[in-house]
C-alpha positions as CSV (number, residue, x, y, z in Angstrom):
1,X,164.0,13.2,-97.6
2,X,165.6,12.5,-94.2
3,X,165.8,8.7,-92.8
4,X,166.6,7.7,-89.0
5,X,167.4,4.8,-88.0
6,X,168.0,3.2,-85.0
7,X,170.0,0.2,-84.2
8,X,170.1,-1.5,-81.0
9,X,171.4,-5.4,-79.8
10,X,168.7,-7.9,-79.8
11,X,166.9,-9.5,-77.1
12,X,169.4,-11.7,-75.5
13,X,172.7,-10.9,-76.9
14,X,175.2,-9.7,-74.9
15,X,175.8,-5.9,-74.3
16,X,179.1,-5.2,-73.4
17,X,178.8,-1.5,-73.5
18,X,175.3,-1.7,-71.7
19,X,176.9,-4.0,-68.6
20,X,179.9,-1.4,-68.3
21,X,177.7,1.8,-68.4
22,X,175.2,-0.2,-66.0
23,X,178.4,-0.9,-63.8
24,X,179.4,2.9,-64.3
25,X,176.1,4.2,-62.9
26,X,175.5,2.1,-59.8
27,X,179.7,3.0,-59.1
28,X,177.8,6.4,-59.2
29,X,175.0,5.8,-56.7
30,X,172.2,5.6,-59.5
31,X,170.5,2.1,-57.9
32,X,167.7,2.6,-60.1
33,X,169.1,1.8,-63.1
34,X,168.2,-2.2,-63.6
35,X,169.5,-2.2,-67.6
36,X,171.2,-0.1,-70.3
37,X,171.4,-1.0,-73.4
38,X,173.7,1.0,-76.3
39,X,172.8,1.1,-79.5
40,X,173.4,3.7,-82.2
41,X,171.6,6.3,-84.4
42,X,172.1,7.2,-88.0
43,X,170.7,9.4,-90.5
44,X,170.6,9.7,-93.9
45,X,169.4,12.1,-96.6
46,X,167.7,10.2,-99.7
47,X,166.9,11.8,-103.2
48,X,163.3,11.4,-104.1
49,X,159.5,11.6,-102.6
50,X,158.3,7.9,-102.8
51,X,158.6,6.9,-99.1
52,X,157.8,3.5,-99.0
53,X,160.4,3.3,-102.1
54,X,162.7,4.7,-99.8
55,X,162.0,2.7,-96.4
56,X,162.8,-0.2,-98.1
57,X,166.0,0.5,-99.8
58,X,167.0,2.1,-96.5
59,X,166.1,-1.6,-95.3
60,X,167.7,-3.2,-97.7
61,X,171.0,-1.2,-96.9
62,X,170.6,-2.0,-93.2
63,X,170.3,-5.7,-94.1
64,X,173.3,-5.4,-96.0
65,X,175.6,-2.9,-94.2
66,X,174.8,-1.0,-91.4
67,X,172.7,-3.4,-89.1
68,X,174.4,-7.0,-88.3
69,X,170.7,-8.8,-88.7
70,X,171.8,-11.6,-86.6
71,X,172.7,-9.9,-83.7
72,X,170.8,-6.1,-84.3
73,X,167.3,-4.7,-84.1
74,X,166.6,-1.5,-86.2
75,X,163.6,0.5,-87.0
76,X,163.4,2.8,-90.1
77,X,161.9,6.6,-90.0
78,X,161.3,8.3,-93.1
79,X,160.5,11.8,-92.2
């Protein structure tokens, strides 16, 4: 089965790589753009068919390893 997730800073923490490509497109003339935030995108393929089984041990790894809690949003997709 095939999991997405996505990851992306929280409300309110600072996004260095957001401000710098914010900063890169108004250089460019894009005056539109008002925010950007960066985040990242992963995918994993899980053995088995239980999909709640596998949302939360896909949780539980992003709790663990590849989300900082703290400082990270993410959102699961089981597909």
């Amino acid at each position: 089965m095939k999991i997405s997730i996505y990851i992306s800073p929280k409300e309110g923490v600072l996004d260095p790589q957001g401000q710098a490509a914010l900063g890169a497109l108004k250089s460019l003339g894009f005056d539109e753009v008002t925010a950007v935030h960066i985040g990242r995108y992963i995918t994993l393929e899980v053995e088995g068919d239980d999909a709640a089984k596998a949302e939360e041990r896909v949780t539980e790894m992003c709790d663990r390893l590849l989300a900082n809690p703290i400082i990270e949003d993410y959102r699961v997709n089981v597909e």
